[in-house]
C-alpha positions in Angstrom: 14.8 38.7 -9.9 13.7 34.8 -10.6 13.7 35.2 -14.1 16.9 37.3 -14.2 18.7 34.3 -12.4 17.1 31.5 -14.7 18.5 33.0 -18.0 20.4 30.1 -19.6 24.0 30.2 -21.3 22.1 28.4 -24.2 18.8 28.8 -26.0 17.0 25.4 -25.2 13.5 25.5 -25.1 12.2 24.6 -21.7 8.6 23.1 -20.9 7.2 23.0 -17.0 6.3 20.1 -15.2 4.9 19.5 -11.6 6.2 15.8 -11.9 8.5 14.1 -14.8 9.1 10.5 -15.0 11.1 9.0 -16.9 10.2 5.5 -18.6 6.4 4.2 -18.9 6.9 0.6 -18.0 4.7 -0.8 -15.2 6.4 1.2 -12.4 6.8 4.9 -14.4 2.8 4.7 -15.2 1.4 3.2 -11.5 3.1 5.9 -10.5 2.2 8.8 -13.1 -1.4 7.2 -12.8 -1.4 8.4 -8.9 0.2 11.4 -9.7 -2.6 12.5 -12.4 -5.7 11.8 -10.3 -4.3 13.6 -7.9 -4.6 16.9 -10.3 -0.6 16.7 -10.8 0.4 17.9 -14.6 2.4 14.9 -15.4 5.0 14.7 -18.3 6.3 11.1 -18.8 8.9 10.1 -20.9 9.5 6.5 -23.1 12.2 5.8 -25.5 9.1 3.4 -27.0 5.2 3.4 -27.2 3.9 2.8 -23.4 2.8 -1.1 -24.1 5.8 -1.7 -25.8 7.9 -1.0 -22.0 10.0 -4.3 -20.9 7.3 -5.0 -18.5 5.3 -6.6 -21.5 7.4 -9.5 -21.3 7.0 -10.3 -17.8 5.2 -13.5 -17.9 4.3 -15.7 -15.1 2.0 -13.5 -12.5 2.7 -11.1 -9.8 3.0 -12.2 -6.6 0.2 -11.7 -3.6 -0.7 -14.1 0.0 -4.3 -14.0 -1.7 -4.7 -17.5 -0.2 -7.5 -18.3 -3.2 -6.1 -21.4 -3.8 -4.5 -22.7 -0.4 -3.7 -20.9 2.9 -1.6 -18.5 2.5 -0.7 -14.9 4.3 1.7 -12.0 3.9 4.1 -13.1 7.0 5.0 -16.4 4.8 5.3 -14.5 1.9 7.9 -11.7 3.4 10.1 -14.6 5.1 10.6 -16.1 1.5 11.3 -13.2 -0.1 14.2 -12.4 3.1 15.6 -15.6 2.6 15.4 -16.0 -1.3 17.5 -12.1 -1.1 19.9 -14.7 0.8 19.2 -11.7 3.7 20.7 -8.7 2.0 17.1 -7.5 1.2 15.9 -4.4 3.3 13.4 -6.1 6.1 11.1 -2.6 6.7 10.6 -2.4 2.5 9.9 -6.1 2.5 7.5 -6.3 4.7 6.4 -3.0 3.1 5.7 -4.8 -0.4 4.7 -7.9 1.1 1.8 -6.2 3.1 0.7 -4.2 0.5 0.4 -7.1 -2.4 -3.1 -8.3 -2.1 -4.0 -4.7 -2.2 -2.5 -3.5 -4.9 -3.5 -7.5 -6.7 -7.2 -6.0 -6.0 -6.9 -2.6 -7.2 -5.1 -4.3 -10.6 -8.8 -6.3 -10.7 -11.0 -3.2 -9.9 -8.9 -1.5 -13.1 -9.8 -4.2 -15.3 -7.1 -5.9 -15.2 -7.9 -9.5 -17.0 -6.4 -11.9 -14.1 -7.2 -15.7 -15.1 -10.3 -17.3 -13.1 -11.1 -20.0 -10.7 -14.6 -21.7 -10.8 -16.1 -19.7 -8.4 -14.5 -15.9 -9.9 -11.9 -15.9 -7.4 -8.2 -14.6 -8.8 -6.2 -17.7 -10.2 -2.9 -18.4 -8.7 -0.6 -20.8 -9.9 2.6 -21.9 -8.0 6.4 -19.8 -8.3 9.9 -20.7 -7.1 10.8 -20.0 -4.0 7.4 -19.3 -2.5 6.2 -21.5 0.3 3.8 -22.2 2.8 4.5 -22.0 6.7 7.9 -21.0 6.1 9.1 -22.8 3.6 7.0 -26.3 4.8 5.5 -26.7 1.1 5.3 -24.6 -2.1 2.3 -22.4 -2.1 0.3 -21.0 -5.4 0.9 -17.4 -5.1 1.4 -16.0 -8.6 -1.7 -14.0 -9.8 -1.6 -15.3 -13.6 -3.5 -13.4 -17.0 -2.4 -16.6 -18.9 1.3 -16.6 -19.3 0.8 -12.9 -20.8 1.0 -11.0 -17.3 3.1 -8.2 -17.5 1.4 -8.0 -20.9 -2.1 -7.2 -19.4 -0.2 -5.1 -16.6 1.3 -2.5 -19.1 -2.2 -2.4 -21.1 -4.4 -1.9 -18.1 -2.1 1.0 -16.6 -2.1 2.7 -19.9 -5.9 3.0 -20.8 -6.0 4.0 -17.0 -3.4 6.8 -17.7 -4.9 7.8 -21.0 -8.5 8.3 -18.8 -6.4 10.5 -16.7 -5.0 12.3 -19.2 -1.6 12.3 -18.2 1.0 13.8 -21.1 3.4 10.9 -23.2 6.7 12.1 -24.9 7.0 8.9 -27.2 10.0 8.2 -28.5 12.2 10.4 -26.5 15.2 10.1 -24.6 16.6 11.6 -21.1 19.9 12.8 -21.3 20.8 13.9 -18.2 19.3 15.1 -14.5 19.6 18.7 -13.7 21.0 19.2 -10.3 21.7 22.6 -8.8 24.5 23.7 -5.9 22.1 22.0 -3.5 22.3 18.4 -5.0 18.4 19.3 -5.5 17.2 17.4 -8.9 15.3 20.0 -11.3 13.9 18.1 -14.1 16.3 16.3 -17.1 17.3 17.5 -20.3 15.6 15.0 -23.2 16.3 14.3 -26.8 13.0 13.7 -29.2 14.4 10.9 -31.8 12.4 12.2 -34.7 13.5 15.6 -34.8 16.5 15.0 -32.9 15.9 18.3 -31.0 17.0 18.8 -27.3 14.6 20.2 -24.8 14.7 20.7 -20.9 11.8 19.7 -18.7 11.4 21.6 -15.9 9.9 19.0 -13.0 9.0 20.1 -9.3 10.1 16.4 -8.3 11.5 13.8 -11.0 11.0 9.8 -11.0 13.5 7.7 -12.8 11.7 4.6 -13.5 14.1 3.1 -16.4 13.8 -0.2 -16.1 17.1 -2.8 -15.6 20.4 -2.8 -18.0 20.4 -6.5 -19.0 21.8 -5.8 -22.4 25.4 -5.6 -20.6 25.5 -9.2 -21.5 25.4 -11.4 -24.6 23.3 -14.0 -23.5 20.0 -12.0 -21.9 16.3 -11.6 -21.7 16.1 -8.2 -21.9 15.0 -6.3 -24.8 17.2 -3.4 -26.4 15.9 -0.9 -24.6 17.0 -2.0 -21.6 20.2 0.0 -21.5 20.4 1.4 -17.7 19.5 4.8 -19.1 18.2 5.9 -15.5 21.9 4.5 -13.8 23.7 6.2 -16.1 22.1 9.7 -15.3 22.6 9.4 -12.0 26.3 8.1 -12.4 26.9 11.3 -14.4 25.2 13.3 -11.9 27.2 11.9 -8.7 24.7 9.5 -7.3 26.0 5.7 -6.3 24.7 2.9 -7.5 23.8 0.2 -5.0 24.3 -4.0 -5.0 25.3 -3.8 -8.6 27.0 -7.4 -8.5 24.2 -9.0 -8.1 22.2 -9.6 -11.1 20.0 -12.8 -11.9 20.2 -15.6 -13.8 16.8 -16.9 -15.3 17.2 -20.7 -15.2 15.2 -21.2 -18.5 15.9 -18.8 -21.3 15.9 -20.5 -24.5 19.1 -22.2 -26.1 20.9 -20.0 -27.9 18.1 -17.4 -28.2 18.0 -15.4 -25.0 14.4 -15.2 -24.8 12.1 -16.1 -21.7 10.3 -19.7 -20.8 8.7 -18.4 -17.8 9.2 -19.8 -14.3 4.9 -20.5 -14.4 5.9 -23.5 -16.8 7.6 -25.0 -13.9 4.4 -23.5 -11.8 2.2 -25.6 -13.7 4.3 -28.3 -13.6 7.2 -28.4 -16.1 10.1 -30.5 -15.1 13.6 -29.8 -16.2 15.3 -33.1 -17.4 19.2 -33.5 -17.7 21.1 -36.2 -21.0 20.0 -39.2 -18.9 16.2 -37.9 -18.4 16.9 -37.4 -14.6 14.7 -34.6 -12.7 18.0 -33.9 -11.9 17.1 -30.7 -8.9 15.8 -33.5 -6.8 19.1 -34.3 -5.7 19.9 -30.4 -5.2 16.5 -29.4 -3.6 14.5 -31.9 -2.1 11.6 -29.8 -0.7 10.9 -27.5 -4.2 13.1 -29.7 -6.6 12.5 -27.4 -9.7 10.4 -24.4 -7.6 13.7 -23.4 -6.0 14.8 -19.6 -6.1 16.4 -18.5 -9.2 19.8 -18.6 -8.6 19.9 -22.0 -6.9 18.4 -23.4 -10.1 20.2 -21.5 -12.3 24.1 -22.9 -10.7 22.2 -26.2 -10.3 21.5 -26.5 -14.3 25.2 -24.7 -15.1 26.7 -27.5 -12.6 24.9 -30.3 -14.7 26.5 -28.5 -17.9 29.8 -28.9 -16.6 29.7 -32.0 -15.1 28.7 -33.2 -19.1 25.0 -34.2 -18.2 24.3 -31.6 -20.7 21.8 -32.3 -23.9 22.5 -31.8 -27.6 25.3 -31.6 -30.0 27.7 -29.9 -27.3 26.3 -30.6 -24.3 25.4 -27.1 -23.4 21.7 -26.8 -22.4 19.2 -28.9 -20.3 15.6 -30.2 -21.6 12.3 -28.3 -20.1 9.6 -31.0 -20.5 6.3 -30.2 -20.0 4.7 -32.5 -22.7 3.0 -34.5 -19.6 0.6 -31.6 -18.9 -1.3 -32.2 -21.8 -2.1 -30.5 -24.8 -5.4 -28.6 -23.2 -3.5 -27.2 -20.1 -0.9 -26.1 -22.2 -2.9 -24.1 -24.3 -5.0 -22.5 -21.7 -2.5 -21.4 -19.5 0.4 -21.5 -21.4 -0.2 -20.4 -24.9 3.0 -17.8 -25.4 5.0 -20.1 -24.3 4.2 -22.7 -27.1 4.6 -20.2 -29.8 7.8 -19.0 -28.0 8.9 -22.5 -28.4 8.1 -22.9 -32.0 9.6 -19.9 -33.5 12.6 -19.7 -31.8 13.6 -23.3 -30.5 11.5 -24.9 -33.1 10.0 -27.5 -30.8 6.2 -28.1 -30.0 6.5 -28.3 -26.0 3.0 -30.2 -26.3 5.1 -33.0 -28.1 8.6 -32.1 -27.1 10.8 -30.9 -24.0 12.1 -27.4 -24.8 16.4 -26.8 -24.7 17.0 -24.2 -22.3 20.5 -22.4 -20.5 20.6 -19.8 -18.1 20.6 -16.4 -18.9 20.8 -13.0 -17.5 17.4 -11.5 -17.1 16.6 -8.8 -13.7 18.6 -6.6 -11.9 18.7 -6.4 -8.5 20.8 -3.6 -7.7 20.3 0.1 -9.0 19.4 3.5 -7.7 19.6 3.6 -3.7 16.3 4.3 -2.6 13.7 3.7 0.7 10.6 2.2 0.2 8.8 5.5 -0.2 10.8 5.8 -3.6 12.9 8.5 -2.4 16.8 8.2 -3.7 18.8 8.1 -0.9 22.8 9.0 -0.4 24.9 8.6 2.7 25.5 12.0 3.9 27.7 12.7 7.0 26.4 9.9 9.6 23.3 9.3 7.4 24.0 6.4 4.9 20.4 7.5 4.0 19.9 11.2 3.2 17.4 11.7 1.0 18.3 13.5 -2.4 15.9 16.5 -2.9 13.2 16.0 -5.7 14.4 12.9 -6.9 12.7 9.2 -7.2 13.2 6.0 -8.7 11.1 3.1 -8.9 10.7 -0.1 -10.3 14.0 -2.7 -11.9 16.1 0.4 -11.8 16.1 1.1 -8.2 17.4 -0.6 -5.5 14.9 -0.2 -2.5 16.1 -3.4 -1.7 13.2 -5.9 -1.2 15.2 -8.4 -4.0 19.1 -8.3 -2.4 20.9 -10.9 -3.7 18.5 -12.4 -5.2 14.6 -12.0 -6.3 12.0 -14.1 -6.1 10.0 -14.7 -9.4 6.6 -12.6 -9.2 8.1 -9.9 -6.9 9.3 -8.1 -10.1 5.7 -6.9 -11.1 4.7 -6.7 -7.7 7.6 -4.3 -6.9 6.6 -2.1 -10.0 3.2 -1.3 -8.6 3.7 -1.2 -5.1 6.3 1.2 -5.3 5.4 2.7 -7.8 2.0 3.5 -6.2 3.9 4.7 -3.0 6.1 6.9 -4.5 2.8 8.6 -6.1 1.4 8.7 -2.5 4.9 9.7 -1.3 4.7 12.8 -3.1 1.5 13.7 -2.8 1.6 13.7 0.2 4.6 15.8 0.7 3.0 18.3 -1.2 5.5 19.1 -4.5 2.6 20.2 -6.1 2.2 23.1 -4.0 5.9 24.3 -4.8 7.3 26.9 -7.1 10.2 25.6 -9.9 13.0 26.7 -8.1 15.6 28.3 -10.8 18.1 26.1 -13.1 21.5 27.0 -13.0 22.5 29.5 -15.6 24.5 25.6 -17.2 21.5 23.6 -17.5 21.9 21.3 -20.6 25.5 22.1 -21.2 26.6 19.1 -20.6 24.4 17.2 -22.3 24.4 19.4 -25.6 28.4 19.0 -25.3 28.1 15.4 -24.9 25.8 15.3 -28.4 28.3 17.9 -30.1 30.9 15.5 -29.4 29.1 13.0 -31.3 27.9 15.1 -34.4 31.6 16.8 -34.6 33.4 13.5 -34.5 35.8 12.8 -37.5 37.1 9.0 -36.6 37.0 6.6 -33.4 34.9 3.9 -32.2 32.2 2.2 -33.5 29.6 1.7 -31.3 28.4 -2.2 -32.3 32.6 -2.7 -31.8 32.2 -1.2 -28.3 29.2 -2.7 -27.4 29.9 -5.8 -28.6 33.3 -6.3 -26.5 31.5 -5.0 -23.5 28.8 -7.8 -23.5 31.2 -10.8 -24.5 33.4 -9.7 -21.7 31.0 -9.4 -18.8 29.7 -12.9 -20.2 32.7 -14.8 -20.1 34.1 -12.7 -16.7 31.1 -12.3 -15.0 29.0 -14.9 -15.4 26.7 -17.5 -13.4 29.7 -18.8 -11.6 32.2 -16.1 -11.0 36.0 -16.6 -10.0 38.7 -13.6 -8.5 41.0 -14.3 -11.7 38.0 -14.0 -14.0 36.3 -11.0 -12.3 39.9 -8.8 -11.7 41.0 -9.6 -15.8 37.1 -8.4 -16.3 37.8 -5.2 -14.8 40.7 -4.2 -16.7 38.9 -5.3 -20.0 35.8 -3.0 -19.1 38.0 -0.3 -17.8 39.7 -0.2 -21.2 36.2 -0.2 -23.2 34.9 2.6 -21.0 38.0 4.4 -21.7 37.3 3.8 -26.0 33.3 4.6 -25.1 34.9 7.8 -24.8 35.8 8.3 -28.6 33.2 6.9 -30.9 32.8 7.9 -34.2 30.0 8.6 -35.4 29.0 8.7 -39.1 25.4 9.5 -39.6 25.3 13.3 -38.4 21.6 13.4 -39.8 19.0 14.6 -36.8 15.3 12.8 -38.1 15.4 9.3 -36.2 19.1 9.3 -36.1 19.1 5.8 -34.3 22.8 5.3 -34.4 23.3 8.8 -32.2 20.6 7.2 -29.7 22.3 4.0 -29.9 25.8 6.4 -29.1 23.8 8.0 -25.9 23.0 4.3 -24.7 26.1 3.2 -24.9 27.8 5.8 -22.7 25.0 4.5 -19.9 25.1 0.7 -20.7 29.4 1.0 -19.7 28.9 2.8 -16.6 26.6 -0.4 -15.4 29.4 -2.5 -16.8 31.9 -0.6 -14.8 29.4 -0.5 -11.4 28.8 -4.1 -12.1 32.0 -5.9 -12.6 34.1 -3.6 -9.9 31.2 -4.2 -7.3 32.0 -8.1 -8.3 35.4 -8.0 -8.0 35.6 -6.7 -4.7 33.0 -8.9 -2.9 34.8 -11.9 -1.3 31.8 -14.4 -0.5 28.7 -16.0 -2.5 25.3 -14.7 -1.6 22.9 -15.1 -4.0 23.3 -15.0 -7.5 26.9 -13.9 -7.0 28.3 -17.5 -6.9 32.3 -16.6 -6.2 34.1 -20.2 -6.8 37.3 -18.8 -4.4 34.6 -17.9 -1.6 32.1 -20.3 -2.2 30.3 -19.6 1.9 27.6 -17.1 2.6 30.1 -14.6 5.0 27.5 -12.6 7.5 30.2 -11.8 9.6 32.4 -9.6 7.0 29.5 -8.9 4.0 26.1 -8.5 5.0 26.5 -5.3 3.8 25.3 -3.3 0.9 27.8 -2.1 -2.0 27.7 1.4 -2.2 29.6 2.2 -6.3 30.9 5.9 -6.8 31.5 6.2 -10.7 33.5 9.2 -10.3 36.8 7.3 -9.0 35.4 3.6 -9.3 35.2 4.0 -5.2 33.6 1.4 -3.1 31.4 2.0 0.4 29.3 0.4 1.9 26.0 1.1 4.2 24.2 -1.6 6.8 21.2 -4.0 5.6 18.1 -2.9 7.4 17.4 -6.0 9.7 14.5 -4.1 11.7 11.1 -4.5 9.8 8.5 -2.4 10.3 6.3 -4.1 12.6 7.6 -7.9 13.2 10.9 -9.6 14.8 13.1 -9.8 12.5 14.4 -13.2 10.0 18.0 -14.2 11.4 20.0 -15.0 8.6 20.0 -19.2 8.5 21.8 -21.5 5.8 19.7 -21.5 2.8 18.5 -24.9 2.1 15.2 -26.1 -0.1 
């Protein structure tokens, strides 16, 4: 009878999973690395080879109260990651993450992971924006550092450990779509390999989306090109809100012109940023952490110095990162990407030079609505938390929400593993394993096959660059670091009109061996539902928190939004659902002024 109900209308061939996940950055393979030792047969999917994920870029360290080079424990460490989220963050998943870091810093170590030393062995730690000591008394050296090459030694640890536990990589293949049946239960996806440019389904008892962010809405970003919101746009597609989605960050020091990182540990180890007049100009706007601030009060801090024509070179439009003072040795020992960073694409040697630098768009910290087992969660009668059967999502893609308005540097990697490694316990635990593949829906892959023969029968439309490249001018000139209601409403009509031409592109390879223009196509239709999520979610919050600086609003509002955005892509409707003020085991952080 089971088999007589899972006949499909169509004739694509199926494989069986216990578990899929979606992307192998550093959350998709802590995860999958659980999953497999466990004696789970683990499929996980990546548009590129594993160490090639986003996560190799992360540079700096990843954040843990290890106290190896001060006093330091996880109490301090949760209170500056509440205020840094400006209080929108979840206080149960961060004291959650908080608790768990030195753990999961130690099991990194016991993996092989190659952490820099201190004389006596101990983990090094270098200090990070934001972090403090006693409650925000004095900065503290929290970030666990592998040189400035972090997330680099991350994403090559996890994978040897994955290969040893044989889990199974699909490299270079795509997720199209979830498949959901009358339940709202996820299934597995449907998945395009880019060589052959064949369309499979994988069956999965429980799926993780682990996707990574969507940076590559904007012009001016850190991200790399895979970072297309591939995991956001399945879920729009398949009904699920996305959550906090005006609230992306700023990284204070991407390179002029270039987009690409200077990591926050070159103000860690001591880096100063200058303005035309060679002030240390964040002394006047933070006193206490001058340039270790959170992210998005450095970030409006440099773009206020822009404005106010303090800015450096030909047009005034950057600000200097000096770090010549540290030495030659000290740079090259803890610090050695950066210096080639800085010579190939700001052609400067930071050992004799300061390095230009403008802010630029770099994490998201909104995404799929989850709790901090990993488990997507929908509001669902009275519940504005009912969980969504066999469906996960970890890592930038998710919004758990330990980062709310704004996350502190470090907490990205240590938000990958810690989650990732409790959604791998979570299920587990709750046993998928044991389950039978409940039956697909006689549909399963329609949609996405008609959404690729839409493609391959198209005769004229859209290009994609065209679309694409409207969509990120517009969010950067509407949406930007400092955000107004005139700018973000003409946004929205602007992206509303794209999403409507995202509908009709054209395209003119039909070939199916590594048709990278169809792929490109696919991305698209996901990087325009972030637009949309992101610029509506914008619009409609009247207040700054974080990095959503709103000129007309410029006050924190607790009274009116201390709330979390709850986007619906199917009529661009907003909700919203309560911030979880109750930790887990502490009183909790009353929201306070943030000052530094």
């Amino acid at each position: 009878m089971v088999d007589y109900l899972n006949k499909l209308s169509n004739s694509l061939p199926r494989r069986k999973f216990d578990a899929v996940i979606v992307g192998a950055g550093g959350a998709g393979m802590r995860c999958s690395l659980q999953l497999a030792e466990a004696g789970y047969n683990v499929a996980v999917l990546s548009k590129v080879f594993p160490t090639r994920s986003h996560t190799v870029a992360a540079q700096g360290g990843i954040g843990a109260s290890l106290g190896n080079m001060s006093e330091d424990n996880w109490y301090w460490h949760m209170f500056d990651t509440v205020k840094g989220s400006d209080y929108l963050g979840d206080q149960d998943a961060i004291e959650f993450m908080c608790r768990q870091a030195p753990h999961v810093v130690y099991e990194l170590e016991h993996f092989g992971m190659p952490f820099d030393r201190n004389a006596d062995g101990t983990i090094y730690q270098r200090p990070f924006g934001g972090h403090s000591a006693n409650l925000g008394e004095k900065p503290v050296p929290r970030a666990c550092a592998a040189a400035d090459r972090t997330g680099h030694a991350l994403l090559h640890t996890l994978y040897q450990r994955n290969v040893r536990a044989r889990t199974t990589f699909f490299v270079e293949w795509m997720a199209l779509d979830l498949i959901r049946n009358a339940d709202g239960d996820v299934l597995g996806v449907v998945a395009l390999e880019m060589e052959t440019g064949e369309v499979m389904i994988l069956e999965a008892k429980v799926t993780v989306l682990a996707t990574g962010g969507a940076g590559r809405i904007w012009q001016a970003s850190t991200n790399a090109y895979i970072n297309t919101g591939d995991g956001l746009g399945m879920c729009a597609r398949a009904g699920i809100p996305l959550q906090d989605m005006e609230f992306w960050q700023f990284h204070p020091t991407g390179v002029a012109n270039a987009g690409v990182l200077i990591t926050e540990g070159v103000r860690g180890e001591g880096g100063i940023l200058l303005n035309k007049d060679g002030e240390r100009f964040m002394e006047r706007y933070a006193p206490t952490l001058k340039d270790l601030a959170p992210r998005d009060f450095v970030s409006r801090s440099m773009d206020q110095e822009i404005k106010e024509g303090r800015g450096c070179g030909p047009h005034a439009d950057y600000v200097l990162l000096k770090l010549d003072h540290l030495g030659a040795d000290k740079i090259l020992k803890r610090l050695p990407s950066i210096r080639e960073i800085a010579l190939k694409f700001a052609n400067v040697d930071p050992i004799k030079e300061p390095i230009p630098v403008v802010p630029t768009i770099h994490y998201q910290m909104g995404g799929i609505p989850t709790n901090y087992h990993g488990q997507v969660v929908v509001p669902k009668g009275d519940n504005p938390s009912s969980v969504v059967h066999g469906l996960y999502a970890i890592g930038e893609c998710a919004c758990v929400s330990v980062h709310g308005a704004n996350r502190l540097g470090t907490n990205s990697l240590l938000d990958l593993v810690v989650f990732g490694r409790a959604a791998g316990n979570h299920i587990v635990e709750s046993g998928f394993k044991n389950n039978t593949h409940q039956p697909l829906p006689v549909n399963a892959g329609d949609f996405s096959l008609a959404r690729v023969a839409k493609l391959d029968g198209s005769t004229s439309g859209e290009r994609i660059q065209d679309v694409a490249g409207d969509i990120r001018r517009d969010m950067q000139s509407h949406c930007g670091v400092f955000r107004t209601s005139a700018l973000l409403s003409e946004g929205v009509g602007k992206i509303l009109s794209h999403y409507k031409r995202a509908e009709h592109i054209h395209l003119q390879d039909k070939s199916q061996v590594f048709n990278t223009a169809r792929v490109e196509a696919l991305e698209l239709a996901n990087l325009i539902e972030v637009a949309k999520a992101t610029i509506i979610s914008a619009e409609a919050r009247k207040e700054s928190r974080g990095a959503h600086a709103h000129s007309d609003h410029p006050q924190r509002d607790d009274v009116n939004w201390m709330k979390h955005t709850l986007f619906y892509p199917e009529d661009n409707r907003l909700e919203y659902k309560p911030v979880v003020l109750k930790p887990l085991t502490v009183e909790y952080f009353k929201p306070k002024p943030r000052t530094f």
